[in-house]
N, C-alpha and C positions, 0 to 999 in steps of 0.2 A: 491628408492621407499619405504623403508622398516622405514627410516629417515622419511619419509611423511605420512605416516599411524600412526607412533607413535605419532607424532607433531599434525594429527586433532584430534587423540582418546586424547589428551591430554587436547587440547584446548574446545574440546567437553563435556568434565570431565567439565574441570574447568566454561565453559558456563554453566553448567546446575546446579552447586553448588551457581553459584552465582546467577542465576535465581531462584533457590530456596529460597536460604537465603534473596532475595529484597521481595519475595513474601510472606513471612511469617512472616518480619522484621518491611518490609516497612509499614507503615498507611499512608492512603487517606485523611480518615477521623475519626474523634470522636464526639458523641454528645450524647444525651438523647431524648428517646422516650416515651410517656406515653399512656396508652391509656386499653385496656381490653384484658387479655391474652389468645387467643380462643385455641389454644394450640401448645403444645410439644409433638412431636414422633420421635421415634426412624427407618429411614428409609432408603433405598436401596436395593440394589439385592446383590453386590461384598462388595461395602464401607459399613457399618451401621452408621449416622450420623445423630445427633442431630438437627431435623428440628424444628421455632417454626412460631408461625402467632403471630401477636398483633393487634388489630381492634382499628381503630383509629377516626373510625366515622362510616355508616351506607352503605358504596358501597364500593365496591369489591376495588377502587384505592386507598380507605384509609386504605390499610391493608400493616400490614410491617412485611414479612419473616426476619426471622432471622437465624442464627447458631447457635449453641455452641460445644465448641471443648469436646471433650470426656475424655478430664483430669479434664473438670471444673466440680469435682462431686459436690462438695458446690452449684453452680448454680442452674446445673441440677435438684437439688433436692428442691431448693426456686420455681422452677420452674411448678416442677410439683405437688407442694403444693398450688402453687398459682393460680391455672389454673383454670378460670373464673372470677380473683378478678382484679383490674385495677391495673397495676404494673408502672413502670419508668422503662427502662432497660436505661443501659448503655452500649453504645458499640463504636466498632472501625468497620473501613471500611478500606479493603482490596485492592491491587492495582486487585488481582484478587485471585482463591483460587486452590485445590488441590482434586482429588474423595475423600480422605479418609479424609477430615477437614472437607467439609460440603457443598451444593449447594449455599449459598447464599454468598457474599464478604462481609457481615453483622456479626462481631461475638458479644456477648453478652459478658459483663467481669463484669458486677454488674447487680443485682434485687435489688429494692425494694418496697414493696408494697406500695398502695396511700389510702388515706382515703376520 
């Protein structure tokens, strides 16, 4: 019995390490979005995480939530300089995500503004 409690706590380990690391490793997808950047805020109750909108036309389906992971201070800060101005982001999509990375499988990894 004592040989089987060791063996699923183990397997359970090594499950949830490798769950993690597909999850943070792994990309869906990549592409670029352009459009008008309505904003960036800092939000949660427990996690605090980097939430953004970008509007992409004139009705509520043309808007694309985003993330940004909380190391990206260079972002962050094009970011919330930018805010009103039509930007490009760049980003990857996530198989899924984590409380403390951010609500959306959308992370941001480049800005640049558009003229």
């Amino acid at each position: 019995m004592k040989k089987f409690i060791t063996t699923t706590i183990i397997v359970l380990i090594i499950g949830f390490i490798a769950y993690f690391t597909f999850v943070y490793y792994a990309t869906f997808s990549e592409g670029t979005r352009s459009g008008e950047l309505i904003k960036i805020s800092k939000r949660g109750m427990v996690f605090k995480t980097w939430e953004g909108r970008l509007s992409q036309g004139v009705s509520e389906e043309q808007q694309f939530n985003f993330s940004v992971e909380s190391k990206d201070k260079e972002i962050l800060e094009k970011l919330e300089n930018l805010q009103g101005s039509r930007v490009k982001l760049t980003y990857i999509e996530r198989y899924g995500t984590f409380p403390w990375m951010g609500e959306t499988n959308y992370y941001v990894k480049e800005v640049k503004k558009v003229d």
